[in-house]
C-alpha positions as CSV (number, residue, x, y, z in Angstrom):
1,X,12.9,18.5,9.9
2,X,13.9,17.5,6.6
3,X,17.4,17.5,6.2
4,X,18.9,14.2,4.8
5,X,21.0,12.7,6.3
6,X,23.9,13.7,4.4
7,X,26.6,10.4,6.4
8,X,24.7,7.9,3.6
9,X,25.8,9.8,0.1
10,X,24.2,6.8,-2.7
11,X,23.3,8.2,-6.2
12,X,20.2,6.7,-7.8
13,X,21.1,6.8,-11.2
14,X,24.7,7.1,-12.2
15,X,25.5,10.5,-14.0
16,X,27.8,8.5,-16.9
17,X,24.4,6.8,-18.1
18,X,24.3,7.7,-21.9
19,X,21.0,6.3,-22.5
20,X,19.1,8.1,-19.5
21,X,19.1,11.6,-18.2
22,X,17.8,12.6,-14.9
23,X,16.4,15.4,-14.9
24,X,15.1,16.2,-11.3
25,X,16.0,15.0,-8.2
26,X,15.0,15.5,-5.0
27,X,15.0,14.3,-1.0
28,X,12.9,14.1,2.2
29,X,13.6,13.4,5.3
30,X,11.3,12.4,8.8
31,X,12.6,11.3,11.9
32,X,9.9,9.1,12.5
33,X,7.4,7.8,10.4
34,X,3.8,8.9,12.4
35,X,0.3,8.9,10.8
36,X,-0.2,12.1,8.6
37,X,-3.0,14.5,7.9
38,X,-4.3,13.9,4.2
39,X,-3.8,16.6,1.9
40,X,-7.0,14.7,0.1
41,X,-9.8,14.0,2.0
42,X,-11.2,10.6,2.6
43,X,-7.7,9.4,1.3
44,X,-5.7,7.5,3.9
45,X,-1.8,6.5,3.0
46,X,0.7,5.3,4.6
47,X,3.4,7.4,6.3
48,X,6.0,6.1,4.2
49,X,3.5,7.4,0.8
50,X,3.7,11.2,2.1
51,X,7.4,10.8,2.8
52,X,7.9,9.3,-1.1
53,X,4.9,12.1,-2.6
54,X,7.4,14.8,-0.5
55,X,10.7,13.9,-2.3
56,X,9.0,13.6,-5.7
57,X,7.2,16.9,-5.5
58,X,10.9,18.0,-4.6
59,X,12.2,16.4,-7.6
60,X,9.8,17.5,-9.7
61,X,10.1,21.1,-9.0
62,X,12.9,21.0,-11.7
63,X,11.4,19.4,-14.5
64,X,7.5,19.8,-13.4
65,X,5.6,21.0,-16.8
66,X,7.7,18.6,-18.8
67,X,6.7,15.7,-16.8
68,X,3.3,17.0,-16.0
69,X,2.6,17.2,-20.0
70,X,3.3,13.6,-20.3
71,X,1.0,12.4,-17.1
72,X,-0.3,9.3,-18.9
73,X,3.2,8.1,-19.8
74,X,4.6,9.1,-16.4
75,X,6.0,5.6,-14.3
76,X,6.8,5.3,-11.2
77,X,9.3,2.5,-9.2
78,X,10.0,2.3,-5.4
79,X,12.7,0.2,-4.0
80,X,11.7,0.2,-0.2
81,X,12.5,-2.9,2.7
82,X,9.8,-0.9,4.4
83,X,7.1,-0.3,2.5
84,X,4.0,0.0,4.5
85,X,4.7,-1.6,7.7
86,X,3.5,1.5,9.9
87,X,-0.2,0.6,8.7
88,X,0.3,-2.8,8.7
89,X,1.5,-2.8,12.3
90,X,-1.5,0.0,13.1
91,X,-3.6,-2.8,11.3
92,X,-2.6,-5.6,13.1
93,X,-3.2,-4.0,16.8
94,X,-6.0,-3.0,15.7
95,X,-7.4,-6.4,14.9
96,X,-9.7,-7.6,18.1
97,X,-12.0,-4.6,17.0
98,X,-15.0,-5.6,15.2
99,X,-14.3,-3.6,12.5
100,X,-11.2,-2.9,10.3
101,X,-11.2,0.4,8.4
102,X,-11.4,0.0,4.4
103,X,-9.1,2.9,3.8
104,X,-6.3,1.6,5.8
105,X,-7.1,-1.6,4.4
106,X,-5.9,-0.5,1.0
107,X,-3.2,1.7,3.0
108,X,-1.4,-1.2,4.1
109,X,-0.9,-2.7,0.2
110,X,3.2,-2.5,0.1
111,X,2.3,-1.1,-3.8
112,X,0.8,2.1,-1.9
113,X,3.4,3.4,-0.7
114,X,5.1,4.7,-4.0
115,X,1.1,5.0,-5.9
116,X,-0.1,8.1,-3.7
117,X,1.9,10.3,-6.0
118,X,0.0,9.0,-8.9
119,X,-2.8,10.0,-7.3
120,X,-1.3,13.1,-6.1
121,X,-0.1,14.1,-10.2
122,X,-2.1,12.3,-12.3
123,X,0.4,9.8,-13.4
124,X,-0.6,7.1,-15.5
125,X,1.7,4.9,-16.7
126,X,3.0,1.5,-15.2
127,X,4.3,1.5,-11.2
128,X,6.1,-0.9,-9.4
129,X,7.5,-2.1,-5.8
130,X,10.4,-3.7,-5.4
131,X,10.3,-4.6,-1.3
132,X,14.2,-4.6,-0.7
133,X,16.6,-2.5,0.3
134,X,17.9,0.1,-2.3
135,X,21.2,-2.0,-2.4
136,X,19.5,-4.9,-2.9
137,X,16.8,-3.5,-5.6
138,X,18.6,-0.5,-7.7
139,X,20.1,-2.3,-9.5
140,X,16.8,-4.0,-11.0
141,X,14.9,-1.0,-10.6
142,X,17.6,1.0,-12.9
143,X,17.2,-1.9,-15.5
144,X,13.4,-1.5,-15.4
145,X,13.3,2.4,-15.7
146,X,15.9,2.2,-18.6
147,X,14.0,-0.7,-20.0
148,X,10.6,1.4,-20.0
149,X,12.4,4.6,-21.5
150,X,14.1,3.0,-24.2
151,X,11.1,1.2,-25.5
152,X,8.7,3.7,-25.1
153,X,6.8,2.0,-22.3
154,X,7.4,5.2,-20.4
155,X,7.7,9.3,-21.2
156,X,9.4,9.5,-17.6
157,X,10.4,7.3,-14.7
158,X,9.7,8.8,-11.2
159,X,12.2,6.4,-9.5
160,X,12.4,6.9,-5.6
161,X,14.5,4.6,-2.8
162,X,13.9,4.7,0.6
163,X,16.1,4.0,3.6
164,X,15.4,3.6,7.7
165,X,18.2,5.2,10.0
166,X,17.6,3.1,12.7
167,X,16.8,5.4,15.2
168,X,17.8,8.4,13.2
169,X,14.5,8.4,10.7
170,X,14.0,7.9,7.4
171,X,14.7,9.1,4.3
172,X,13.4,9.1,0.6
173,X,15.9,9.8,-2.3
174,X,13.8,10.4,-6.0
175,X,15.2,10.9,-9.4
176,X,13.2,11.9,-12.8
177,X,14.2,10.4,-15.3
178,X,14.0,10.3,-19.0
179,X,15.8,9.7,-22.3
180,X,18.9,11.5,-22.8
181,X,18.9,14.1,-25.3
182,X,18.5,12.8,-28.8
183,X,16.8,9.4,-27.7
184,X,13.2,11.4,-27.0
């Protein structure tokens, strides 16, 4: 169930960066986007948000106490064409009801699809969405994380990309990053 789709190779942040290190990285992978159980309870996210928490929790398996230590400092970016459109959609059937549900209200904010895992870890420091394509949006996103790392802005940069498959699923691709050694 969560093998990535290994056809569409992309790298997140180029290894020759001298500036930035990554030091986790990790992937998930769903063949379909479907409403998932909460690991929290009364905390409703979108699909998409479980998919981006699983490949950061698989990234962060290689750097975890490091980045954990430095929770308030931790930033996160997503570069998604996606974003939350499985609530939105849920939302928008749902609409002749009398009622719509506060919880996937908030779901459906494109920005909460890459904020569960600050939730989930605690993180702290500044978060952003970029709603484009990971071809479209790396290359700003990579500017951003290098901006916040260099200045100080940010201890570590959770930076995750998502991609649909058509009807092949989707994916989630995360890196950790922070300064390379010597510019910490």
């Amino acid at each position: 169930m969560n093998v990535f789709p290994a056809s569409e190779p992309y790298v997140i942040f180029p290894p020759d960066t001298v500036d930035v290190a990554v030091v986790g990285h990790g992937d998930a992978f769903r063949e379909e986007l479907t409403a998932v159980r909460s690991r929290v309870p009364s905390l409703y996210a979108d699909p998409l948000a479980w998919l981006v928490a699983d490949a950061a929790e698989s990234a962060l398996t290689q750097c975890a106490t490091e980045v954990l230590a430095a929770r308030e400092d931790v930033a996160v970016i997503l570069v998604s064409a996606h974003c939350t459109l499985h609530t939105m959609d849920a939302m928008a059937r749902s609409l002749p009801a009398p009622r719509v549900s506060p919880l996937r209200f908030a779901g459906a904010n494109p920005g909460s699809a890459g904020s569960l895992l600050c939730l989930l870890h605690g993180f702290k420091g500044s978060s952003l969405t970029l709603s484009m394509t990971p071809e479209d949006g790396l290359p700003a996103a990579r500017t951003v994380a290098r901006s916040w790392l260099r200045s100080g802005a940010a201890s570590f940069v959770v930076l995750c990309t998502h991609r649909g498959h058509g009807e092949k699923g989707h994916s989630v691709r995360c890196a950790v990053l922070a300064p390379a050694a010597g510019r910490r």
